[in-house]
N, CA, C and O atoms as CSV, one atom per row, in Angstrom:
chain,resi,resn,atom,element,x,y,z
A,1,UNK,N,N,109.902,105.890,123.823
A,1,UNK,CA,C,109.973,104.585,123.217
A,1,UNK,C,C,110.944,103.740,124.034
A,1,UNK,O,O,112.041,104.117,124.448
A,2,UNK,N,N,110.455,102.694,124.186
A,2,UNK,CA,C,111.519,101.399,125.238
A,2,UNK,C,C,111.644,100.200,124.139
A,2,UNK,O,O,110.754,99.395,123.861
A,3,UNK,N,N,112.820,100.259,123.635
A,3,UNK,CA,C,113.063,99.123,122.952
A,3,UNK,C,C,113.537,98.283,123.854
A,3,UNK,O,O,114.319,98.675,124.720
A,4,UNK,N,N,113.048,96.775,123.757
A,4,UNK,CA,C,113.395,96.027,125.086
A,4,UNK,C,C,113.793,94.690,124.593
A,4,UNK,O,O,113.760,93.632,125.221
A,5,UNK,N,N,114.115,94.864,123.560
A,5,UNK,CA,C,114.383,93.782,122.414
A,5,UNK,C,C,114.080,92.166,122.918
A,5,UNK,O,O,113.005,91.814,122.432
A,6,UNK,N,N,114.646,91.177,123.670
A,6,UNK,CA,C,114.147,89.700,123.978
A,6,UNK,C,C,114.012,89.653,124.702
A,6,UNK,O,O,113.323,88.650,124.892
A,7,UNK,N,N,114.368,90.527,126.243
A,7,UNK,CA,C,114.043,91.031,127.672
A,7,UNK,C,C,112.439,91.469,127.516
A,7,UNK,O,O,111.778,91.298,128.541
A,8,UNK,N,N,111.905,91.878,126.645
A,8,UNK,CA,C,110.581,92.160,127.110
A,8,UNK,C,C,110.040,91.137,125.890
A,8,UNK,O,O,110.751,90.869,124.921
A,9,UNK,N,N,108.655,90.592,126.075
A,9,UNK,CA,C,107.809,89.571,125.144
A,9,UNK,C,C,106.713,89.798,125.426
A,9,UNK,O,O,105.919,89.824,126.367
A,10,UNK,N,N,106.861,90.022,124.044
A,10,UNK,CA,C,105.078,90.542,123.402
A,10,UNK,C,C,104.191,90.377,124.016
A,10,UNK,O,O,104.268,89.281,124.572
A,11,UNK,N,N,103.133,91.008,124.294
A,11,UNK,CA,C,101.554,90.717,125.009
A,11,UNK,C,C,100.916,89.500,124.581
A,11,UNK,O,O,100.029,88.848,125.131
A,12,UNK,N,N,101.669,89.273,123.256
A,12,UNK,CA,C,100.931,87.673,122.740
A,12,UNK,C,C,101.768,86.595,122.743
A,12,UNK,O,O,101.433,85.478,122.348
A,13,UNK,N,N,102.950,86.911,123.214
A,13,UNK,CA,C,103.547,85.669,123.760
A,13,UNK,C,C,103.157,84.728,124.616
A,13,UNK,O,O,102.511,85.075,125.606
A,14,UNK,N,N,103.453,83.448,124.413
A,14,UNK,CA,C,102.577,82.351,125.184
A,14,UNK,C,C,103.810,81.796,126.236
A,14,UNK,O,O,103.531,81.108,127.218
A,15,UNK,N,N,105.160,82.176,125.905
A,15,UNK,CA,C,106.132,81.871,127.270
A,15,UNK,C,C,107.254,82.882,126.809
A,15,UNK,O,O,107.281,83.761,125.947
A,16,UNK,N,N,108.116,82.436,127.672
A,16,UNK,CA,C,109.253,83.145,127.733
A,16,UNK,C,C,110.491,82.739,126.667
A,16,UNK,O,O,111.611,83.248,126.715
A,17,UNK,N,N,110.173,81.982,125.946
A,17,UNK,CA,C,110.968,81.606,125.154
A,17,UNK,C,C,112.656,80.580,125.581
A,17,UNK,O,O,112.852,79.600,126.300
A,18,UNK,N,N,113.696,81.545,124.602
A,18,UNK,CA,C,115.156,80.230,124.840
A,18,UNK,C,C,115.605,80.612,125.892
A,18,UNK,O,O,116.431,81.497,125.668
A,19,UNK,N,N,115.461,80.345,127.275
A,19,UNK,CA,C,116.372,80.810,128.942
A,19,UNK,C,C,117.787,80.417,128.581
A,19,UNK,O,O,118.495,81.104,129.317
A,20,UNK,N,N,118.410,79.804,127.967
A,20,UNK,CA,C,119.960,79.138,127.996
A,20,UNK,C,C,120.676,80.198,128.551
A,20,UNK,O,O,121.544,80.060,129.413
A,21,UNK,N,N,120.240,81.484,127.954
A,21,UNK,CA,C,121.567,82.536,128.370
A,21,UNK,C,C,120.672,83.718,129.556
A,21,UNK,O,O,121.248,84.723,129.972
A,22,UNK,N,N,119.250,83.373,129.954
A,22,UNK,CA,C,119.086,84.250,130.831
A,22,UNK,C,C,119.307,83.847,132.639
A,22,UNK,O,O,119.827,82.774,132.945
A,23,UNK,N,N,118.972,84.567,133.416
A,23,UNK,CA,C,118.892,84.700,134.487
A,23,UNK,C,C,117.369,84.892,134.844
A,23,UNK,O,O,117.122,86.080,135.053
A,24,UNK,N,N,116.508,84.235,134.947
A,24,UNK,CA,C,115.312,84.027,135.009
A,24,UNK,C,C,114.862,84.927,136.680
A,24,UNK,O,O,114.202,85.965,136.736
A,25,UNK,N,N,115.262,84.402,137.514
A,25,UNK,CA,C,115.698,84.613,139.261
A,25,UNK,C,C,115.324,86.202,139.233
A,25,UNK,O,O,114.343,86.727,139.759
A,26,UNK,N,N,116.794,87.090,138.170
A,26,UNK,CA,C,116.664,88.523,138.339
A,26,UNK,C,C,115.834,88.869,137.617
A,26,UNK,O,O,115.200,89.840,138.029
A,27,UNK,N,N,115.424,88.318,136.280
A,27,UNK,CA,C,114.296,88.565,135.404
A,27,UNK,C,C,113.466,89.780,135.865
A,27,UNK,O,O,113.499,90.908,135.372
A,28,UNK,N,N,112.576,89.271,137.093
A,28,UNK,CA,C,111.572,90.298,137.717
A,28,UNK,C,C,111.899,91.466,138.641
A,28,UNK,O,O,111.048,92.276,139.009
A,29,UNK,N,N,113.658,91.517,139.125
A,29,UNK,CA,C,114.228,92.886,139.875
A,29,UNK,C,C,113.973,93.544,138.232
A,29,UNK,O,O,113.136,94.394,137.928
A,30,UNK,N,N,115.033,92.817,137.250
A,30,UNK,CA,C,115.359,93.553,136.387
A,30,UNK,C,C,114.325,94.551,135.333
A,30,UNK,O,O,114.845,95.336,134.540
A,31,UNK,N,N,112.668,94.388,135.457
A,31,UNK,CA,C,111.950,94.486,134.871
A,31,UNK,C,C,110.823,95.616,135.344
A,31,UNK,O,O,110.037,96.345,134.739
A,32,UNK,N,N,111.275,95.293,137.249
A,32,UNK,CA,C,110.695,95.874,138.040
A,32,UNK,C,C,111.878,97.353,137.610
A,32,UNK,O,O,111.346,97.997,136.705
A,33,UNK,N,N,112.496,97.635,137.797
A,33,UNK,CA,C,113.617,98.812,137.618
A,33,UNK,C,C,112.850,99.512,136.602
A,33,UNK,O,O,112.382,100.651,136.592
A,34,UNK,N,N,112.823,98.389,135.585
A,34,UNK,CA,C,112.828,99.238,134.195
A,34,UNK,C,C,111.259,99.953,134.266
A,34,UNK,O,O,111.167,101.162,134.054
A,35,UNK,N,N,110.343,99.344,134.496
A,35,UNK,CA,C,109.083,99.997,134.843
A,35,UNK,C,C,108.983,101.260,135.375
A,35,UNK,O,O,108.177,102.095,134.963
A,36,UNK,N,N,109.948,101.483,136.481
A,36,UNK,CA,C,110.359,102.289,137.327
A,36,UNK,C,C,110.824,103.973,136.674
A,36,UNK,O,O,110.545,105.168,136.776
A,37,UNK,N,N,111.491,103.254,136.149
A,37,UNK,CA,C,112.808,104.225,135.101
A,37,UNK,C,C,111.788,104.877,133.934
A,37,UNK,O,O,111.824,106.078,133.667
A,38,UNK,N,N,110.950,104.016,133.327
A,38,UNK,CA,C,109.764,104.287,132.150
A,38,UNK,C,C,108.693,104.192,132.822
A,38,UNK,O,O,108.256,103.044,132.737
A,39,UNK,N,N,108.090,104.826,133.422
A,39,UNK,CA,C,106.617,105.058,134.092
A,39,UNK,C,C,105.450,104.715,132.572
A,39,UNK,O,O,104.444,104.064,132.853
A,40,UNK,N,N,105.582,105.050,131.417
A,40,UNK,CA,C,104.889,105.726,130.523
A,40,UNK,C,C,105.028,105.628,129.242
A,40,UNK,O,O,104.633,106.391,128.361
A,41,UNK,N,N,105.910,104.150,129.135
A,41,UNK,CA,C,106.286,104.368,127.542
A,41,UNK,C,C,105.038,104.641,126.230
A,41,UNK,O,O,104.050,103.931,126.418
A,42,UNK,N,N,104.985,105.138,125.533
A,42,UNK,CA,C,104.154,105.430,124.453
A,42,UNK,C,C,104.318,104.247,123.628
A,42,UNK,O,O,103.321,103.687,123.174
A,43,UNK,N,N,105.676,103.747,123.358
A,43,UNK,CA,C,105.781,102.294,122.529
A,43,UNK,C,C,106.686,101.312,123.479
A,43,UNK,O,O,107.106,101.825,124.515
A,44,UNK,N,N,106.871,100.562,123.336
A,44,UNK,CA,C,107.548,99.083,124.162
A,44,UNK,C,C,107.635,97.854,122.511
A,44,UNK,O,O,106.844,96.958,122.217
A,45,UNK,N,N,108.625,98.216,121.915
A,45,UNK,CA,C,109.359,97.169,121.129
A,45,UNK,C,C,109.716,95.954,121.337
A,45,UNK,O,O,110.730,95.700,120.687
A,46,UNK,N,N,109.226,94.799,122.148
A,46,UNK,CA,C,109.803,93.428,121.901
A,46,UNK,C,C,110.578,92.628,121.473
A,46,UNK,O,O,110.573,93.083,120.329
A,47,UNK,N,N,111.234,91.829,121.416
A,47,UNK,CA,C,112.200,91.520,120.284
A,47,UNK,C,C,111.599,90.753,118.983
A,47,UNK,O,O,112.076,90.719,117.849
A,48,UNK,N,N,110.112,89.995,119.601
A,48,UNK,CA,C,109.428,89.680,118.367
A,48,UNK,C,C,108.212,90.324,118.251
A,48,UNK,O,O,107.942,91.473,118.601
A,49,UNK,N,N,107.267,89.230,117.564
A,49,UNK,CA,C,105.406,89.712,117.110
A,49,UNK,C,C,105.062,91.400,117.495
A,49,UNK,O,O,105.757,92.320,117.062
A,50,UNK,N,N,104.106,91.555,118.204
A,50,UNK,CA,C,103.579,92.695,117.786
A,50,UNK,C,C,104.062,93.803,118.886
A,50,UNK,O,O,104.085,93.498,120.079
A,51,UNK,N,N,104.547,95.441,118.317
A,51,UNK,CA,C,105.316,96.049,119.333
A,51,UNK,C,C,103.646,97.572,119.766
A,51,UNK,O,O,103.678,98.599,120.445
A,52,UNK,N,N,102.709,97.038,119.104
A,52,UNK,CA,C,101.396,98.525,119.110
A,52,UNK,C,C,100.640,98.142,120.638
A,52,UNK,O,O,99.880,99.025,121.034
A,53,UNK,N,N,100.775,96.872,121.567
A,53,UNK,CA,C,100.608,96.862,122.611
A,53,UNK,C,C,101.381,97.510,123.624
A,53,UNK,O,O,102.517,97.340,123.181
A,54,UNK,N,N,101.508,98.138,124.689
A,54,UNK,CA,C,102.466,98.798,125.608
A,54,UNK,C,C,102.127,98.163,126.812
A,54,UNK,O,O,102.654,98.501,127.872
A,55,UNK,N,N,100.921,96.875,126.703
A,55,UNK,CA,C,101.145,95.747,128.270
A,55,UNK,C,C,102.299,94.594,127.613
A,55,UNK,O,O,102.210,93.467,128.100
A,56,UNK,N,N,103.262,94.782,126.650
A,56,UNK,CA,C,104.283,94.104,126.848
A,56,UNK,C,C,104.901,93.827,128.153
A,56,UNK,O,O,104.823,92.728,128.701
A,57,UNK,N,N,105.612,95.000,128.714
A,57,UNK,CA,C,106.599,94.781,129.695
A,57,UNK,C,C,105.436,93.782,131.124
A,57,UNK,O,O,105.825,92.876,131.860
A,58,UNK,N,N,104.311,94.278,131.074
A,58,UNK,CA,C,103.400,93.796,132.228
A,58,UNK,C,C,103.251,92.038,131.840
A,58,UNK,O,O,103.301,91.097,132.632
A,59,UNK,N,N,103.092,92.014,130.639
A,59,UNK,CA,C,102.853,90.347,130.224
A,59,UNK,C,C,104.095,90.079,130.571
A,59,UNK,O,O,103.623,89.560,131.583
A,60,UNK,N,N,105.470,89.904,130.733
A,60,UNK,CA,C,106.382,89.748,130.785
A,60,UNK,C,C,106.800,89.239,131.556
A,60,UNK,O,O,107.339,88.132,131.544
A,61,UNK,N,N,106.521,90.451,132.981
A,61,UNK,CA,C,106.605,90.067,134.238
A,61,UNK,C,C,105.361,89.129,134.820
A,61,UNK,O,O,105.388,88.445,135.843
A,62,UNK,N,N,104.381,89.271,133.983
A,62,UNK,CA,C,103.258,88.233,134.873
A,62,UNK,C,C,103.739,86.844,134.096
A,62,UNK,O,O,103.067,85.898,134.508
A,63,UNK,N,N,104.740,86.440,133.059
A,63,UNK,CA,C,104.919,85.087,132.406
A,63,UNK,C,C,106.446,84.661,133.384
A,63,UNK,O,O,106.826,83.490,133.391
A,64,UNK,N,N,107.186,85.704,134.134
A,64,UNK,CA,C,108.534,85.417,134.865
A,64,UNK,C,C,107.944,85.147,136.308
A,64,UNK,O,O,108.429,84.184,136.902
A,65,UNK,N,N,106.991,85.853,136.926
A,65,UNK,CA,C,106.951,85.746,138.017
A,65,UNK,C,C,106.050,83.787,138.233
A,65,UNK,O,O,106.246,82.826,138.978
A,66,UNK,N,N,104.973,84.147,136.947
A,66,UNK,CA,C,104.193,82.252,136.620
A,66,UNK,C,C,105.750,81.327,136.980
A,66,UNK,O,O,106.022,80.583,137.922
A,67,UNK,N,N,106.442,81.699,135.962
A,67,UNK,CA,C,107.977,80.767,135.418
A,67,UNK,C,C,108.339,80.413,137.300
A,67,UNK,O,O,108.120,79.389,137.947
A,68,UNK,N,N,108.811,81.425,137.625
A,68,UNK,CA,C,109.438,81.012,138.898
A,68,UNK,C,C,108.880,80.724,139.804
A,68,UNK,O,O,109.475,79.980,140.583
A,69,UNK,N,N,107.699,81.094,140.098
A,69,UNK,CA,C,106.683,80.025,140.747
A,69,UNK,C,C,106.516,78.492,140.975
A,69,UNK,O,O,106.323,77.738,141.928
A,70,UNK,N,N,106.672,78.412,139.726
A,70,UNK,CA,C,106.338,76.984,139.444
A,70,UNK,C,C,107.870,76.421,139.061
A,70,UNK,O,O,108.036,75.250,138.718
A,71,UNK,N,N,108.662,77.114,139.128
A,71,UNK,CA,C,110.591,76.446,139.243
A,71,UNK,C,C,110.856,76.182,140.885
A,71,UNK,O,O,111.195,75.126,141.418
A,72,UNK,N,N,110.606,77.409,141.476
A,72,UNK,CA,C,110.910,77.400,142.797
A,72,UNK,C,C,109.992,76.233,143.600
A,72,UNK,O,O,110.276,76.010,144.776
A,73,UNK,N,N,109.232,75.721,143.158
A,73,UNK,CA,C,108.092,74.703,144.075
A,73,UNK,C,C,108.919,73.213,143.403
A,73,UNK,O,O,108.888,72.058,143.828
A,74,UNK,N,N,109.413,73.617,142.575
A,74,UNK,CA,C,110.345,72.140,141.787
A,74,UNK,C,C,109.107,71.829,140.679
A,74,UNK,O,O,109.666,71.269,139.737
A,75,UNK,N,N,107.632,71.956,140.384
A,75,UNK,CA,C,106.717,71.632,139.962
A,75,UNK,C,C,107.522,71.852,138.252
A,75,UNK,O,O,108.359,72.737,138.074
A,76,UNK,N,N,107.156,71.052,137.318
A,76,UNK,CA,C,107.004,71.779,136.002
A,76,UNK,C,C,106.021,71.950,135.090
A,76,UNK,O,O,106.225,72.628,134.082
């Protein structure tokens, strides 16, 4: 089980939610590790909506890597 509490967002999350206190930049080292470390989780806990998906952590990184894409080009 990977509880990943507001660091990881739900498969049905539509963004990344409040950034004020993250680091968006390391977001995707930090996510990439954890993948790493958990090859296989059986559950992946979210901090919100639904935790019975386990492409959490993958939606996550495909909504950080969108995010900085489109930060780094200046685009919003």
């Amino acid at each position: 089980m990977l509880y990943g509490g507001c660091f990881i967002k739900s498969a049905e999350a539509n963004d990344l939610g409040y950034l004020g206190d993250a680091d968006v930049k390391e977001w995707e080292k930090s996510i990439q590790k954890v993948q790493a470390k958990f090859k296989n989780p059986i559950y992946i806990i979210p901090g919100h909506d639904d935790w019975t998906n386990v492409e959490s952590l993958k939606h996550t990184l495909k909504m950080v890597r969108e995010y900085n894409t489109v930060h780094a080009s200046g685009k919003k």
